[in-house]
C-alpha positions as CSV (number, residue, x, y, z in Angstrom):
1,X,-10.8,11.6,-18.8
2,X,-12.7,12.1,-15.3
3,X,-11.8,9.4,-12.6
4,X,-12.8,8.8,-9.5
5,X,-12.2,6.7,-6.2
6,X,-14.2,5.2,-3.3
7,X,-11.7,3.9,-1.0
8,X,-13.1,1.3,1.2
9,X,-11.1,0.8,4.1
10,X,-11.2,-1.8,7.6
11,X,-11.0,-0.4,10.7
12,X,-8.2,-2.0,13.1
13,X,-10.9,-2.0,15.7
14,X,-11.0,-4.9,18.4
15,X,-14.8,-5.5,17.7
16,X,-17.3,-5.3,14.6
17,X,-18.8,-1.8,14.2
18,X,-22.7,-2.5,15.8
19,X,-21.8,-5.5,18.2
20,X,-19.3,-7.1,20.1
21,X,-17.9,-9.8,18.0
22,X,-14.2,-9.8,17.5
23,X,-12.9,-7.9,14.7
24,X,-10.2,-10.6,12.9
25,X,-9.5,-12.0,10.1
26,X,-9.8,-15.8,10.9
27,X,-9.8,-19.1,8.2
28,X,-13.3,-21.1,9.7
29,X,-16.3,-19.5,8.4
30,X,-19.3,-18.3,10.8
31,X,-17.1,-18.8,14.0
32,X,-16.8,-15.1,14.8
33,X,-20.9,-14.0,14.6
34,X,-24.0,-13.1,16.9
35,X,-27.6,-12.8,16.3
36,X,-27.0,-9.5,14.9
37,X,-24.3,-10.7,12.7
38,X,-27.0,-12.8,11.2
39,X,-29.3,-10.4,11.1
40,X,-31.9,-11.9,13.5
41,X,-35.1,-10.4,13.9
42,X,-35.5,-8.3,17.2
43,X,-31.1,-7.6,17.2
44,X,-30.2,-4.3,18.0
45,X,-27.0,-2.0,16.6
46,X,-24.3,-0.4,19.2
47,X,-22.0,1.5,18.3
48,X,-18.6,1.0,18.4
49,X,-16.7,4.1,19.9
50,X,-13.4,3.4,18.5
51,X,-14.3,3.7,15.1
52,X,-16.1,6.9,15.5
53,X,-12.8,8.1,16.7
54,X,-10.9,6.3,13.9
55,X,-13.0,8.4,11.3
56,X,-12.3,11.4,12.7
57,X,-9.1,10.9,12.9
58,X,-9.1,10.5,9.3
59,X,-11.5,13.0,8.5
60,X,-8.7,15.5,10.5
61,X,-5.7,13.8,8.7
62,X,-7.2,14.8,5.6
63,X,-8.5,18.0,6.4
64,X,-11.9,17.7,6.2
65,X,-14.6,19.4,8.3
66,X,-15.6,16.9,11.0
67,X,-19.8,16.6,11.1
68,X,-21.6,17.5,14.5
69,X,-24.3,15.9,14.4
70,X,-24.3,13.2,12.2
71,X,-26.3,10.1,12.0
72,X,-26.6,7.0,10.4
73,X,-29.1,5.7,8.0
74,X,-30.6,2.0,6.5
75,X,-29.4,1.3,2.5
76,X,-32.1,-1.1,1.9
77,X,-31.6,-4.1,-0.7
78,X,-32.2,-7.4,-0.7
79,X,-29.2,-10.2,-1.1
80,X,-27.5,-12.4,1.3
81,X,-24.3,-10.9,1.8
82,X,-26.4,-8.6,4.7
83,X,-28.9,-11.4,6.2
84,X,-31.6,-7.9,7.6
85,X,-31.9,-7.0,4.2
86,X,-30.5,-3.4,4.9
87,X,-26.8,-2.3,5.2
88,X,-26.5,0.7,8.1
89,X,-24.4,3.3,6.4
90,X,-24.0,6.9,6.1
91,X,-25.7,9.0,3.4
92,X,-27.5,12.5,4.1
93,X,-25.0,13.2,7.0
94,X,-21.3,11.8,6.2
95,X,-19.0,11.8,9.8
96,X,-16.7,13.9,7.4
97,X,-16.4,16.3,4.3
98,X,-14.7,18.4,2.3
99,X,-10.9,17.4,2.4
100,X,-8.5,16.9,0.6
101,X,-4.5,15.5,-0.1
102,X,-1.5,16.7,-1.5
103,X,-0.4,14.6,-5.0
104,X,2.6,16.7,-5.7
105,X,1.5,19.5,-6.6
106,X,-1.8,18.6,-7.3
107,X,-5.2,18.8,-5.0
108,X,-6.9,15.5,-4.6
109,X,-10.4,17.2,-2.9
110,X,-12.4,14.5,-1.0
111,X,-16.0,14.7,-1.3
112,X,-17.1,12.7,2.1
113,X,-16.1,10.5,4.7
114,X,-18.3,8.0,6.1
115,X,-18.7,4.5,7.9
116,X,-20.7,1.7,7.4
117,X,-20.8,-2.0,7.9
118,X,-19.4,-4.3,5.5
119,X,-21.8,-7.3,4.2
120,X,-20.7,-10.7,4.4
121,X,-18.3,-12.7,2.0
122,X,-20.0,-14.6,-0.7
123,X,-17.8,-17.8,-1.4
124,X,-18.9,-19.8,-5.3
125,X,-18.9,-23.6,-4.9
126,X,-20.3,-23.8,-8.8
127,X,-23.5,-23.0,-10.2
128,X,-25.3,-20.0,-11.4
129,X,-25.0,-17.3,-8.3
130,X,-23.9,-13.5,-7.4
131,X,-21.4,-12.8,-6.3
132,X,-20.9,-10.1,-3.1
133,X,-21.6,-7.2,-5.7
134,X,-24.2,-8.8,-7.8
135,X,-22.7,-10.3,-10.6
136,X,-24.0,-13.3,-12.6
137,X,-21.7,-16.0,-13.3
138,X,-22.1,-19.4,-14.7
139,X,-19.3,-22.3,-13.5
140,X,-22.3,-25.5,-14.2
141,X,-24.1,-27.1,-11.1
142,X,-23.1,-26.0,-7.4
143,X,-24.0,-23.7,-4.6
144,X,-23.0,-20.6,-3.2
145,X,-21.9,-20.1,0.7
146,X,-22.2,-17.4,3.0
147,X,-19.3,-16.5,5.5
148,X,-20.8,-13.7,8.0
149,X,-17.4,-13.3,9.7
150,X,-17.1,-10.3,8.0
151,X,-20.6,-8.9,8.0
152,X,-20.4,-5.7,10.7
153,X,-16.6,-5.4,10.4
154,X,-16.2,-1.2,10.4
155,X,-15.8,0.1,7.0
156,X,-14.5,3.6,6.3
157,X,-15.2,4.9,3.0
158,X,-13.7,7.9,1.4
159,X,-15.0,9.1,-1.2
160,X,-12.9,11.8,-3.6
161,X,-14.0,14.5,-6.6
162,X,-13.2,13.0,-10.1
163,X,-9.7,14.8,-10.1
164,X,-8.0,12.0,-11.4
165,X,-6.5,12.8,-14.9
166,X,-5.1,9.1,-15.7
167,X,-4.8,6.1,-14.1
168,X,-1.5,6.7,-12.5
169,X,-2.8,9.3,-10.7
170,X,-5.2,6.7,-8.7
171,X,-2.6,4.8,-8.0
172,X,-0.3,7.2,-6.6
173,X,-3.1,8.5,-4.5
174,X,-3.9,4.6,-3.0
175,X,-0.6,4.5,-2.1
176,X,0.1,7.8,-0.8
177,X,-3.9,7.4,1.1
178,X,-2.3,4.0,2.7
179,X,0.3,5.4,4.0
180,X,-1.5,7.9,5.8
181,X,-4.0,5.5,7.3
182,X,-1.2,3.3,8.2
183,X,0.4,6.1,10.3
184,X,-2.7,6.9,11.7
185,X,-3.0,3.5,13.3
186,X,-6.4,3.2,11.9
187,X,-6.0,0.0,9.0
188,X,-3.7,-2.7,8.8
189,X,-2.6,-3.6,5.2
190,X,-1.1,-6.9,5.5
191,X,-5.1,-8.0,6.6
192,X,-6.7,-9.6,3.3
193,X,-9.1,-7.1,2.0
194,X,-8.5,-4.3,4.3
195,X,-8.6,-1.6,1.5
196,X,-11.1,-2.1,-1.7
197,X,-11.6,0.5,-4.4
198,X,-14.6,0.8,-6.5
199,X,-13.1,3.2,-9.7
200,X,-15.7,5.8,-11.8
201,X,-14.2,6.7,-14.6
202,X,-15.6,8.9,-18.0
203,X,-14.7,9.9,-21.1
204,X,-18.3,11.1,-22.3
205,X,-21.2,12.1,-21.0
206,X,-22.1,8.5,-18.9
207,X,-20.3,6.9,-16.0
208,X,-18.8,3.6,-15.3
209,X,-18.2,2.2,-11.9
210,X,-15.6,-0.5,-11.7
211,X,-16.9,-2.2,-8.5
212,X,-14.5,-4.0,-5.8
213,X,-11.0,-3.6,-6.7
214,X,-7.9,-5.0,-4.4
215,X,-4.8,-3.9,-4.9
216,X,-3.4,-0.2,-6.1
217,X,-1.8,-1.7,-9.8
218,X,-5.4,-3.6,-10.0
219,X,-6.6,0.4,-10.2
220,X,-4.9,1.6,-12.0
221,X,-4.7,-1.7,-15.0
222,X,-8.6,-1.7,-14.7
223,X,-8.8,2.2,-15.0
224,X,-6.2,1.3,-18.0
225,X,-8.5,-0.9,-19.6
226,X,-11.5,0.4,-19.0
227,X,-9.9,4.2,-20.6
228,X,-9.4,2.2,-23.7
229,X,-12.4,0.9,-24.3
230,X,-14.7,3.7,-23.5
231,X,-12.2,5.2,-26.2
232,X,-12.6,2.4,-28.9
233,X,-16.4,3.5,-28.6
234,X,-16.7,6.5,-28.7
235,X,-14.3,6.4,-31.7
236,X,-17.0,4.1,-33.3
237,X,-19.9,6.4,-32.6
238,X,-21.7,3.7,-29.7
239,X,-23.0,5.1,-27.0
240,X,-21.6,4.2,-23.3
241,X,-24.2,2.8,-21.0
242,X,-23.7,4.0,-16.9
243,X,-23.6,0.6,-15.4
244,X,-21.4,-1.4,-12.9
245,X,-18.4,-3.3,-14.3
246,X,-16.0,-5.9,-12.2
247,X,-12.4,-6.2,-12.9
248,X,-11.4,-9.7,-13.8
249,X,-7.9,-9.6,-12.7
250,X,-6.9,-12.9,-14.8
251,X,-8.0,-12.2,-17.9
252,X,-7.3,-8.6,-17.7
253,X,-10.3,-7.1,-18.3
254,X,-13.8,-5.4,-17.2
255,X,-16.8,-7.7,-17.3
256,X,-20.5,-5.9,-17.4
257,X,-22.4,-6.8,-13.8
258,X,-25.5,-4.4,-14.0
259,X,-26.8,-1.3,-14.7
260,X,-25.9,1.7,-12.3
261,X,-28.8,2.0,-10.0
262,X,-29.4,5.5,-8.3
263,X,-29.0,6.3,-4.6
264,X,-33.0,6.7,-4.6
265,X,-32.9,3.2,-5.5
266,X,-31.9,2.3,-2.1
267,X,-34.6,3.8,-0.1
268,X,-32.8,5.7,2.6
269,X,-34.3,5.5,6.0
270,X,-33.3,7.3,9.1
271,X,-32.0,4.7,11.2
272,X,-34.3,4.7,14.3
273,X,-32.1,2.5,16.9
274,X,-29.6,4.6,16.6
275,X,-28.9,8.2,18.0
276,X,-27.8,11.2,16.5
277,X,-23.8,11.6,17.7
278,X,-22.7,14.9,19.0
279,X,-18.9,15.6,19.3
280,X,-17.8,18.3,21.8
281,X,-14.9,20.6,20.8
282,X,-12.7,19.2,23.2
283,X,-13.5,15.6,22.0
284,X,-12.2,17.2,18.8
285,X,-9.3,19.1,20.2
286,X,-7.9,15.6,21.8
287,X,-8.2,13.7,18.7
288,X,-6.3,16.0,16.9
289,X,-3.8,15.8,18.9
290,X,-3.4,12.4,19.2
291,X,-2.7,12.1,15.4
292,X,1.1,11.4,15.1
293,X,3.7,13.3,12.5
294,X,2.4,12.2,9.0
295,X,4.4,11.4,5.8
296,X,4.6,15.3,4.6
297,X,5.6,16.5,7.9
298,X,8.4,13.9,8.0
299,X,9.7,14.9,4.3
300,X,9.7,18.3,5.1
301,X,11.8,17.7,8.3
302,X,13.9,15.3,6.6
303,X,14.8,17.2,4.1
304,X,15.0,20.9,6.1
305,X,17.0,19.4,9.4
306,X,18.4,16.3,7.9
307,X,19.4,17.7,4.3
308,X,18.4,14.6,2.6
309,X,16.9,15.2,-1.1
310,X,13.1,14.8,-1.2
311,X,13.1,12.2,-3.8
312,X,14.7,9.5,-1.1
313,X,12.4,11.3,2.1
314,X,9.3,10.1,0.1
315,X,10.5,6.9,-0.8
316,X,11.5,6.3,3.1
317,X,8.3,7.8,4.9
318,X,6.0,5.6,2.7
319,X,6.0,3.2,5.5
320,X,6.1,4.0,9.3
321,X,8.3,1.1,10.6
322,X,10.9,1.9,7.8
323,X,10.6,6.0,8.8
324,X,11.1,4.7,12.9
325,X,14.3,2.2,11.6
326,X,15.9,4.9,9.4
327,X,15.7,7.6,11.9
328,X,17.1,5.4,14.9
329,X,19.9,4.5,12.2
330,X,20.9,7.8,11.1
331,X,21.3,9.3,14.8
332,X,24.0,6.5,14.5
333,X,26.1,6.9,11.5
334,X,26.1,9.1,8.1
335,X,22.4,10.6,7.1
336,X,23.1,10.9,3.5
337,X,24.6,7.0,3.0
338,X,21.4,5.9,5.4
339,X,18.8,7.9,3.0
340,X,20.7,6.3,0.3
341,X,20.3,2.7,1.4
342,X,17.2,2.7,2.9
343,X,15.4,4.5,0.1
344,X,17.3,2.1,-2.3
345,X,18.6,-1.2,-1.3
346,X,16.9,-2.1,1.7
347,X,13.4,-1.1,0.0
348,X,14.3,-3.2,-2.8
349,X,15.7,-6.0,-0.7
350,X,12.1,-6.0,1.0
351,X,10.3,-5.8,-1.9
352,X,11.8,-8.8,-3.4
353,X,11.4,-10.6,-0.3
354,X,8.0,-9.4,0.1
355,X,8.4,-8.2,3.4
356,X,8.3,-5.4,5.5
357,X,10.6,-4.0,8.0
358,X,8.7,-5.2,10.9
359,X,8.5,-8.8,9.4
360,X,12.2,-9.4,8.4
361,X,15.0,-10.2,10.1
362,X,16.7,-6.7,9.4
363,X,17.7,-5.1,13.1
364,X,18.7,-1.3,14.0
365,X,21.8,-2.8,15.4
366,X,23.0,-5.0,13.0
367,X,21.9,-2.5,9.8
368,X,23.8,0.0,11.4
369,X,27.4,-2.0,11.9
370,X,26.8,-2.7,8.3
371,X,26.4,1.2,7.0
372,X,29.4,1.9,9.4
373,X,32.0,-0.8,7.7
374,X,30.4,0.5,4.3
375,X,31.4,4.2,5.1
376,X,34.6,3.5,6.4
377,X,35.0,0.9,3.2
378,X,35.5,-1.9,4.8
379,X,33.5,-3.8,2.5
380,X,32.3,-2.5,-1.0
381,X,29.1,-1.7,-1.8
382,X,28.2,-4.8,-3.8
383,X,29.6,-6.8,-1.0
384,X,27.5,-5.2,1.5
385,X,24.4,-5.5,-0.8
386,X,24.9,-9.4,-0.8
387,X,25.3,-9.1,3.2
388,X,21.8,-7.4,3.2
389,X,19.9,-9.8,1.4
390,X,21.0,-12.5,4.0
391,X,20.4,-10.4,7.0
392,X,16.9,-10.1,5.8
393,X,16.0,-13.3,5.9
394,X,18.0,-14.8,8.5
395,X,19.7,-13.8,11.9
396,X,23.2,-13.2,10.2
397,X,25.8,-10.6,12.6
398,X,27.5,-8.3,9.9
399,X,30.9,-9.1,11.6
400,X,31.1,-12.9,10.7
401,X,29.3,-12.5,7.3
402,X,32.0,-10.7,6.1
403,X,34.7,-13.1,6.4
404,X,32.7,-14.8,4.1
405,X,32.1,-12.3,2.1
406,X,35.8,-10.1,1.6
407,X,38.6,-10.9,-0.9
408,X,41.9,-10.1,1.1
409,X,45.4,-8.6,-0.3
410,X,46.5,-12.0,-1.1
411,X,43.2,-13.1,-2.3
412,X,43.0,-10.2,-4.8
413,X,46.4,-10.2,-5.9
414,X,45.6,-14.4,-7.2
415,X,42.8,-12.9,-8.9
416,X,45.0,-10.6,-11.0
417,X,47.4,-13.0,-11.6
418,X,45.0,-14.8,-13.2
419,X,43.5,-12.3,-15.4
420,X,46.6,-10.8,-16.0
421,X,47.9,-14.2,-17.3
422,X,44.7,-14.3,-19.7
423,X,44.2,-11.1,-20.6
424,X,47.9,-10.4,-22.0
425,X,46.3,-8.3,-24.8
426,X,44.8,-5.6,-22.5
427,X,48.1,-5.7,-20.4
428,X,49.9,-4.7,-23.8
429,X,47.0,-2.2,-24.7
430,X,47.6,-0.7,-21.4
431,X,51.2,-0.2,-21.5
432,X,50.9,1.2,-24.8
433,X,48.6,4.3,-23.0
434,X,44.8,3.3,-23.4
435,X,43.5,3.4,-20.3
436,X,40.0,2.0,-21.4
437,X,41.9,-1.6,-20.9
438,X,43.2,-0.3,-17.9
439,X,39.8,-0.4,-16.6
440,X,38.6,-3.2,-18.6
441,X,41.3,-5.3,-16.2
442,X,39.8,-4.0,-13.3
443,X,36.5,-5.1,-14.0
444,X,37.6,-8.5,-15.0
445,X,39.1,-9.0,-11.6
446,X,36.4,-7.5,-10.0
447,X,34.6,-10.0,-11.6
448,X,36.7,-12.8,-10.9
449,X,36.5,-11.4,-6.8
450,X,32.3,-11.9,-7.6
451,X,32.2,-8.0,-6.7
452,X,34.1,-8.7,-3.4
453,X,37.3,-7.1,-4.0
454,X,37.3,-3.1,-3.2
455,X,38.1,-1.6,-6.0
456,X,40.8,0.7,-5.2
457,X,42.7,-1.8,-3.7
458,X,41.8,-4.2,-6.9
459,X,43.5,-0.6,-8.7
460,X,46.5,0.1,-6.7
461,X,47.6,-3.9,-6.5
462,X,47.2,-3.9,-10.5
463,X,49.2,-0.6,-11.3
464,X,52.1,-2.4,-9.2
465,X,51.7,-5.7,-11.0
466,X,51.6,-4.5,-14.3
């Protein structure tokens, strides 16, 4: 198996990439356009500075050899998703080549780096039409619409070597790729579409390209699919045609759009209002070292200066605002029990919350009083846990959540008169020297506490009541 990627990524830029329009995402089609948006006749491209710098920041992230000259060229074809008929890209010259990234210990080499403009969105009302990557679908009379808010936004597309061994692999190296251009500043991943992924993938002598692909378990289910049934036929003895598939995230599956046209089919043209683009070594030298500590650099650190295990310094760099929260935190309390929470339950309190760090309610302050009553067990772990989950989502100060929260002395010992007084089987079991009920006690009154009660308090109290 041979896969893969062209990552398709939007530049946080203020304006489009060859005018001056804003660069945002907004809900009311055609609002944020010029004539050159529209592709007038007589428009002319600029470019946008900041996104030659965005590239080669990339291109230096990831290693590659930064192009001096390069150039842009017209990719000519005819649909409405680009209203001049010709998509200014990057072919014979890319702004960047010949990098690579780090999966493990694995080499991920990256063929080229370019930009280009992205076309416009293609929005279905019904009726026979194409959609924004040529496919034919039929949904009975209606009409198709063209929103040009997004035609000229800056696209950076990186393009890697089929290294990919399985689909896992693709994913892995989305997520690890987001990451980087998160920390870079360059893409914002909460923006609807900011990253698309068109997947090749082989298992014989032809190629498929799975075309426009959101979303990193997306990849990798479509690269799933598509494995299996380039498998079931080559098992049957048909032959694989190289054509352009789209992943119908529903239904699960990949859906034939056209054959696989060849870059000659584009007609590449020089693009003549343009000008070649020359970057000094200085230029260079500054860029470089404007890019900030990236994820590897801040597991290595973590794990050499902060002695925290790799496995957690992974999980906790994967996101910049979690990397900045955790560091400010661990200057304040215990390293180890902050690599354990924040790689563990605060990820996973996120996650089901679907939020970030930056977007919850979760404070340096107030997740660090927390850690310290944990460490000095003031609260149990469970108890703590349910404390986080509120502090996520609302203002909550750790100090009068607890009351809410913590089963006292007196509190406990009711609990264990309770069990004690119907569980007299296990109290007999005890006394008689197995200590399995023993502990079968404790649970039942850590279970009658709802997980409040510490539990060597919970065990002292019921070796003296016993």
């Amino acid at each position: 198996m041979k896969i893969g990627l062209e990552v398709h990524v939007q530049l946080r830029t203020q304006t489009k990439l060859f005018c001056g329009c804003p660069n945002k995402f907004v809900s009311e089609p055609n609002t944020q356009v010029c004539d050159y948006c529209l592709g007038m006749p007589g428009t002319k491209p600029r470019v946008n500075r900041a996104a030659l710098d965005f590239a080669i920041l990339i291109g230096t992230a990831l290693d590659c050899k930064i192009s001096s000259p390069t150039y842009f060229s017209r990719k000519s074809y005819f649909y409405p998703d680009m209203g001049k008929n010709f998509q200014i890209t990057q072919y014979e010259v890319p702004i960047a080549h010949g990098g690579h990234v780090k999966l493990g210990t694995k080499q991920i080499n990256i063929t080229r780096i370019q930009l280009e403009e992205d076309p416009a969105r293609i929005v279905h009302s019904g009726g026979q039409a194409h959609d924004d990557q040529g496919r034919r679908s039929s949904f009975g009379s209606g009409y198709v619409l063209v929103d040009y808010n997004r035609s000229g936004v800056p696209l950076c597309e990186i393009v890697t070597d089929p290294d990919f061994e399985s689909p896992k692999e693709a994913r892995e190296f989305l997520q690890k790729l987001s990451s980087i251009l998160e920390y870079l500043g360059v893409y914002d991943p909460n923006v609807e579409g900011s990253m698309r992924v068109d997947a090749n993938i082989s298992l014989g002598p032809s190629r498929v390209e799975i075309k426009n692909i959101s979303g990193f378990k997306d990849v990798e289910k479509a690269l799933n699919y598509e494995a299996v049934r380039q498998k079931n036929m080559l098992r049957r003895g048909q032959k694989i045609a190289r054509e352009t598939r789209g992943w119908d995230d529903v239904a699960g599956v990949t859906r034939s759009q056209r054959t696989k046209e060849e870059e000659e089919d584009y007609g590449y043209i020089f693009e003549g209002d343009l000008p070649k683009f020359n970057f000094t070594s200085d230029k260079l030298e500054k860029l470089k070292n404007a890019i900030p500590e990236l994820p590897d650099q801040k597991v290595k650190r973590y794990v050499r200066e902060m002695k925290i295990p790799e496995e957690l310094a992974v999980s906790i760099v994967s996101e910049p605002d979690l990397a900045e929260a955790f560091e400010k935190i661990a200057a304040r309390t215990d390293r180890q029990l902050a690599a354990k929470w924040f790689a563990g339950e605060i990820k996973k309190t996120l996650n089901f919350n679907n939020l970030r760090w930056k977007d919850s309610k979760l404070t340096v302050e107030g997740v660090s009083r927390l850690l310290e009553m944990v460490q000095r067990k003031a609260v149990t772990d469970h108890t703590a846990e349910m404390m986080l989950r509120d502090m996520a989502v609302k203002q909550v100060n750790p100090e009068e959540n607890i009351q809410t929260r913590i089963y006292d002395e007196d509190s406990i010992n009711d609990a264990i008169q309770e069990v004690l007084g119907s569980n007299t089987k296990a109290v007999v079991d005890y006394k008689s020297g197995k200590q399995e009920a023993f502990n079968f006690l404790v649970g039942q009154v850590m279970r009658k506490t709802q997980g409040r009660g510490d539990p060597d308090t919970i065990r002292n109290l019921l070796k003296k009541l016993i």
